[in-house]
MITI-516268 format. One line per 3 residues: number of its first residue (from 1); for each residue y, x, z of N, C-alpha, C. Coordinates in nm, 3 decimals. Layout:
! residues N
NUM) Y:X:Z:Y:X:Z:Y:X:Z | ...
END
This chain:
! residues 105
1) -0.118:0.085:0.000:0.000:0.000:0.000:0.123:0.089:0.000 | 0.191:0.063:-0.107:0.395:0.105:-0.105:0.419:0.043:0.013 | 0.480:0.129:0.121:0.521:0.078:0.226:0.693:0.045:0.207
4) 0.746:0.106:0.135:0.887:0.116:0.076:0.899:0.036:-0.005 | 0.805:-0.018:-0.100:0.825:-0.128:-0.204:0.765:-0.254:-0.186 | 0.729:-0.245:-0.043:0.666:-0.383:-0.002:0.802:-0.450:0.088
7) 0.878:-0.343:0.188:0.964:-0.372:0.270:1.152:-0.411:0.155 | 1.136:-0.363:0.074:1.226:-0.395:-0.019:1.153:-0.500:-0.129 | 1.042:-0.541:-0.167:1.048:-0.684:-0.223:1.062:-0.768:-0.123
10) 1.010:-0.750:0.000:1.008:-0.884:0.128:1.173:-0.886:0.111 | 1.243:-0.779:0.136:1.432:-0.775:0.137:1.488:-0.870:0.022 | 1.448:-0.807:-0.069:1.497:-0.902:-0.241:1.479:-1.006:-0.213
13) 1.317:-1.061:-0.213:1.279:-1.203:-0.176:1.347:-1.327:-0.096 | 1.391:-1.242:0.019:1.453:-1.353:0.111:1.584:-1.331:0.111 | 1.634:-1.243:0.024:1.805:-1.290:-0.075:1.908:-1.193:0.072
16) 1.847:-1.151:0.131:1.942:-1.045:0.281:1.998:-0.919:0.197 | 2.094:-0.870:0.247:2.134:-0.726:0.211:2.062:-0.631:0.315 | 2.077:-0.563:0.269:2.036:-0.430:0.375:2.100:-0.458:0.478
19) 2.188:-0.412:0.498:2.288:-0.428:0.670:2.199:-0.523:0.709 | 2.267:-0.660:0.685:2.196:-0.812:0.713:2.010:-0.801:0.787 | 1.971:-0.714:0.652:1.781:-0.766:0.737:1.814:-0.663:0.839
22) 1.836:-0.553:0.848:1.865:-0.410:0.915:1.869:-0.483:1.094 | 2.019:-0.565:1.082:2.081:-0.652:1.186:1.979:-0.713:1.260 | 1.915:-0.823:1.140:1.789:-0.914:1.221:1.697:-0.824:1.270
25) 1.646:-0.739:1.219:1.490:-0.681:1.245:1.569:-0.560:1.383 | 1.721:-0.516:1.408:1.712:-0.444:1.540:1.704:-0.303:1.501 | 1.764:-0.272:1.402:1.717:-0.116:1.313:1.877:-0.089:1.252
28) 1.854:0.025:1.169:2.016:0.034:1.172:2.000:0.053:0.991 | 2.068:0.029:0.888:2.071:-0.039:0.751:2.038:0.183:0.712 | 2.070:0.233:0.758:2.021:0.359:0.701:1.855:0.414:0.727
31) 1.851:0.352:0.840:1.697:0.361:0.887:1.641:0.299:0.771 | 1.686:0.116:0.752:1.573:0.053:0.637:1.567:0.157:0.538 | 1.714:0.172:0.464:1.714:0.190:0.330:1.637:0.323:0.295
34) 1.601:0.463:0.449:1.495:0.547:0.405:1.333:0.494:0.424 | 1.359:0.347:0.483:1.221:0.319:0.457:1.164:0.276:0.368 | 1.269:0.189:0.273:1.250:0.126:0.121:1.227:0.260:0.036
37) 1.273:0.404:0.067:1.293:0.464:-0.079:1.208:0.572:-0.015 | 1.125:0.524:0.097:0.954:0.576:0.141:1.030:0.725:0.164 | 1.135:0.711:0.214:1.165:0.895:0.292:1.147:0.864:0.433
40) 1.081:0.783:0.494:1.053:0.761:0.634:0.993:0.660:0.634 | 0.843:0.653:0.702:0.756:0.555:0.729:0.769:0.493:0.842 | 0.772:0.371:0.873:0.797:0.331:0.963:0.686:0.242:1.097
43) 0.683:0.256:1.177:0.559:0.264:1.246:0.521:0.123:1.205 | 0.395:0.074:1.271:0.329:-0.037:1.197:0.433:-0.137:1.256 | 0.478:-0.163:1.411:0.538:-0.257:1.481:0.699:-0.286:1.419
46) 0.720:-0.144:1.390:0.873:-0.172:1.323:0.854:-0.199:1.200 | 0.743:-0.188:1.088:0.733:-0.278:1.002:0.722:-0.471:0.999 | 0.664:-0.468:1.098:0.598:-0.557:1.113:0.712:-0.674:1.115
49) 0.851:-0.600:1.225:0.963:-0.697:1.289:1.012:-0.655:1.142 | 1.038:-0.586:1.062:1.133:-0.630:0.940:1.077:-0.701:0.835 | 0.936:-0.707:0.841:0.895:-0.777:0.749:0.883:-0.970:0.761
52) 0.830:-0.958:0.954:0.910:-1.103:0.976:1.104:-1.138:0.949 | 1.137:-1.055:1.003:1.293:-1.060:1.032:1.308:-1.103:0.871 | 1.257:-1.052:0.780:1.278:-1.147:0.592:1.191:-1.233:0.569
55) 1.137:-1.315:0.649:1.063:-1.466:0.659:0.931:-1.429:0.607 | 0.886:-1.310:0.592:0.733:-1.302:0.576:0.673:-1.314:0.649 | 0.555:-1.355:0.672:0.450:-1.434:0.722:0.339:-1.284:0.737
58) 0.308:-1.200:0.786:0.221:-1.140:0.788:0.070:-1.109:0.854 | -0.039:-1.202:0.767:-0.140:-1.187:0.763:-0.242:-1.094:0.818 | -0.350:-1.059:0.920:-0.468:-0.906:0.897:-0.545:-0.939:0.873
61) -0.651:-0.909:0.743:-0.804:-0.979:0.708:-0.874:-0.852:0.747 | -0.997:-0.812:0.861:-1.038:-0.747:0.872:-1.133:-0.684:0.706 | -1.130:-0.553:0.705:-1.222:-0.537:0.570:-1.337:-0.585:0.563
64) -1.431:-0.582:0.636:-1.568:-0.627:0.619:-1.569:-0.767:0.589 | -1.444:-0.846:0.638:-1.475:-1.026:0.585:-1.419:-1.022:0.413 | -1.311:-0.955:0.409:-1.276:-0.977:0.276:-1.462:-0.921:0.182
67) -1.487:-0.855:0.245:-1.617:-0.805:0.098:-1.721:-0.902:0.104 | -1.716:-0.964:0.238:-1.835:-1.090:0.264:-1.796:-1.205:0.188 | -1.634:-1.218:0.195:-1.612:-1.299:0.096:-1.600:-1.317:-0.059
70) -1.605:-1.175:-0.099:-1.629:-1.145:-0.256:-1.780:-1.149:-0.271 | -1.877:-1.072:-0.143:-2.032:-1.122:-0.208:-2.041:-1.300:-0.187 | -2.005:-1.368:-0.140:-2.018:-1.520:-0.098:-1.940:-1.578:-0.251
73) -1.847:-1.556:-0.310:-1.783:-1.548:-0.445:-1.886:-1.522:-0.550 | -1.923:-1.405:-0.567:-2.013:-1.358:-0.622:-2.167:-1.441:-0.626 | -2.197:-1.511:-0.518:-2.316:-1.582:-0.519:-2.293:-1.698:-0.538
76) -2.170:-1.815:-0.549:-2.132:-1.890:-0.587:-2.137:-1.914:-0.736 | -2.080:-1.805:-0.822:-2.069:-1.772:-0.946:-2.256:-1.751:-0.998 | -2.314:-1.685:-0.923:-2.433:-1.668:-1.007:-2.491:-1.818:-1.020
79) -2.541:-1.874:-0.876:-2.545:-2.028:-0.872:-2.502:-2.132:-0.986 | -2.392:-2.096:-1.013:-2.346:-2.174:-1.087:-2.365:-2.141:-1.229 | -2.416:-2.033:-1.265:-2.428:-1.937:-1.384:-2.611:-2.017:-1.391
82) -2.728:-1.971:-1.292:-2.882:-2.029:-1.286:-2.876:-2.194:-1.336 | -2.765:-2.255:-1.268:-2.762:-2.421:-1.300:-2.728:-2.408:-1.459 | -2.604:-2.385:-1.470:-2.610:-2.339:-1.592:-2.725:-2.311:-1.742
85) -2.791:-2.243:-1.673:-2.878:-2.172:-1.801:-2.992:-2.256:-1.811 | -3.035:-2.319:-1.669:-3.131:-2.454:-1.664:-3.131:-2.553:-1.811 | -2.981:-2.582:-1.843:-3.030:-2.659:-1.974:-3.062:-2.600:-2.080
88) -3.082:-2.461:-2.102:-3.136:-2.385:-2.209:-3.280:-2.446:-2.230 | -3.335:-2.443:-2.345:-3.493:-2.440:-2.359:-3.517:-2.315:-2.322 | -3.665:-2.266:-2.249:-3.704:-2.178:-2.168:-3.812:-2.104:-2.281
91) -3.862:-2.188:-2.364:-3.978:-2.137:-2.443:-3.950:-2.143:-2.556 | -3.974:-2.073:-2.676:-3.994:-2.061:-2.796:-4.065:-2.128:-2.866 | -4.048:-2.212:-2.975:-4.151:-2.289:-3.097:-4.177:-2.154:-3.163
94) -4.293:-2.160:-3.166:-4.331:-2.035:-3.278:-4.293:-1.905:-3.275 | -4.386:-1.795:-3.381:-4.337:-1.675:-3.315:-4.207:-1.589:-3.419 | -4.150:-1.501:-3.339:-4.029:-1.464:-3.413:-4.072:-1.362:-3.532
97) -3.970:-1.387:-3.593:-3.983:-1.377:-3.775:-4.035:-1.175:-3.723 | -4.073:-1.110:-3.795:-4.106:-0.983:-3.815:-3.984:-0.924:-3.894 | -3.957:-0.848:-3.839:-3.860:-0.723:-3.916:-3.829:-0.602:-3.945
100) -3.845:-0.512:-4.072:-3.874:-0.403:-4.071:-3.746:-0.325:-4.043 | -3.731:-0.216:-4.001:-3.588:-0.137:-3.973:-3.636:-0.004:-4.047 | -3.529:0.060:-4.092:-3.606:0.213:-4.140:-3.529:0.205:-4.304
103) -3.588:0.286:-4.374:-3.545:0.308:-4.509:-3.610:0.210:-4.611 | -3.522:0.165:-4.704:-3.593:0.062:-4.828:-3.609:0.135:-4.917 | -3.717:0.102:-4.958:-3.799:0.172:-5.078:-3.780:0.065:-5.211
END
């Protein structure tokens, strides 16, 4: 993750100037602006208050659920792929034509 280009789209987004989110979030508008242009990272907690302080909502999905939820995705899709192929005919009428590959004489 751009930690600098995440904290400056949340800024853009909710229409604040620098000073302005700087003000709400308790930080001083030179602090943000080296955190937007990623010359200073800013600890997770002081991200956290500027990223609420611009009306974001911030989410934690532990990793192991997000991949449980792509294999649970993933088995949904096949499911639906087996139902799927069910209306195929399964067997062949007759046997397939013969074909030679190689050089014509």
């Amino acid at each position: 993750m751009d930690v600098g280009a995440t904290l400056r789209e949340a800024r853009c987004r909710s229409g604040t100037t620098l000073r302005a989110l700087a003000a709400l979030a308790g930080t001083s508008h030179s602090t943000l602006a080296a955190y937007e242009s990623s010359a200073k990272v800013p600890r997770a907690d002081t991200m956290l208050r500027v990223l609420e302080a611009a009306g974001c909502k911030v989410v934690v999905v532990p990793d192991g659920e997000t991949r449980l939820d792509a294999r649970r995705e993933r088995g949904r899709e096949l499911e639906e792929l087996l139902r799927f192929t069910a209306h195929f005919p399964t067997a062949r009428r007759g046997p397939l034509p013969a074909r030679r590959f190689g050089r014509v004489a």
